[in-house]
C-alpha angles and dihedrals in degrees: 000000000000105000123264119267121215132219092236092053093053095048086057094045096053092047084055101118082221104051098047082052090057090046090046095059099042097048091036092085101044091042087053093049096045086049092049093049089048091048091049093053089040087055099046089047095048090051089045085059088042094054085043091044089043087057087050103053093049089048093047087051094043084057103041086055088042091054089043085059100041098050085049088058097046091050091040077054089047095047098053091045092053084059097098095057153074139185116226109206121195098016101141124246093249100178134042086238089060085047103045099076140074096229137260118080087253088060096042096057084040096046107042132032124266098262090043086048091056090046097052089048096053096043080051092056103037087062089054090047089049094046091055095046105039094038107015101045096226116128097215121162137192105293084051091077121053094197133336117190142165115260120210116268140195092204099085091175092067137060099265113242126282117221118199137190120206130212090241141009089241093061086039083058104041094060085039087061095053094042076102088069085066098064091067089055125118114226137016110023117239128187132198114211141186115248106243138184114251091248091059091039082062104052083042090062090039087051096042086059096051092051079046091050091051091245087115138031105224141328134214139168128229131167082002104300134113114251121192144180131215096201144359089268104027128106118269116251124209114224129200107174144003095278096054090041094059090035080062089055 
């Protein structure tokens, strides 16, 4: 029988300088062989994930434009569909059926009864009505509004906002042109407002901080965009998002 080897033995041998040099050398070459083959699959499967990653990234571009574009449309869309309309900020609630709802023609039919919601309707309109003939000098009359009614507001202290809808966009116009003759007035202060998208309303107050902060001249909105000037004398720019409006700084 060969004779029994010990642990210990072994252990010593192994620690031997010579003989892990000999083991060195001997292993080295299948070592390097079993690495090489590993980095080359490992290469070819991490170009395979950058190809993959490459695709991903152009498609993810390719969306995110796609979705620029469509938003703009959809708020182009919004915007022309908003052209019939204005918003009419400060008019006091002159009646209890304009102050008995929460705001919004859905809540009005929810929230009052059939008879209450018509009457809301019509003191709502008859302010508008009042407002066009006694400042604003146009004789307007009750087929020239399709519907006018209170929106929700934060502010309690104030007469909440009236949003009317015109018959047509030349009689909407035509009282958005002599919203100038308001200013003049004595009193409670009314405005009358485009009625813009969210998105629009925001680049309105960005803009009205830079014209606060001295970056911008003066800011105004037509056809629903956002139109800015750089300075007293310089040529108004259209904006249309965040980016324009401070390229216009």
């Amino acid at each position: 029988m060969p004779p029994k080897i010990k642990v210990d033995d072994l252990v010593e041998a192994l620690t031997d300088p010579k003989v892990v040099q000999a083991l060195t050398t001997m292993l080295a070459p299948c070592i390097k062989t079993c690495l090489r083959e590993e980095l080359d699959q490992l290469k070819l499967t991490l170009g395979k994930v950058e190809v993959a990653y490459a695709e991903q990234e152009k498609l993810i571009t390719s969306l995110q434009s796609e979705n620029k574009q469509l938003k703009r449309r959809i708020d182009s869309l919004d915007t022309i569909s908003r052209q019939t309309s204005l918003v009419i900020r400060g008019l006091p609630e002159s009646s209890y059926a304009e102050k008995a709802t929460g705001g919004g023609d859905r809540s009005v039919s929810s929230s009052l009864g059939g008879l209450n919601a018509k009457q809301h309707a019509a003191s709502t309109e008859k302010s508008v009505l009042d407002l066009c003939k006694t400042d604003l000098g146009l004789d307007l009359c009750s087929k020239d509004i399709e519907v006018s009614y209170r929106l929700r507001s934060q502010n309690t202290g104030a007469p909440r906002p009236i949003l009317v809808t015109f018959a047509s966009r030349k009689i909407r116009n035509e009282v958005y042109e002599r919203r100038r003759v308001l200013k003049g007035k004595v009193g409670a202060k009314v405005y009358i407002c485009e009625n813009l998208t969210a998105s629009v309303s925001e680049i309105v107050r960005e803009a009205r901080q830079l014209v606060k902060d001295k970056r911008l001249h003066s800011c105004w909105t037509s056809g629903g965009s956002v139109v800015v000037k750089r300075t007293e004398a310089g040529k108004p720019s259209v904006v249309h998002d965040h980016i324009s409006l401070i390229a216009c700084c």
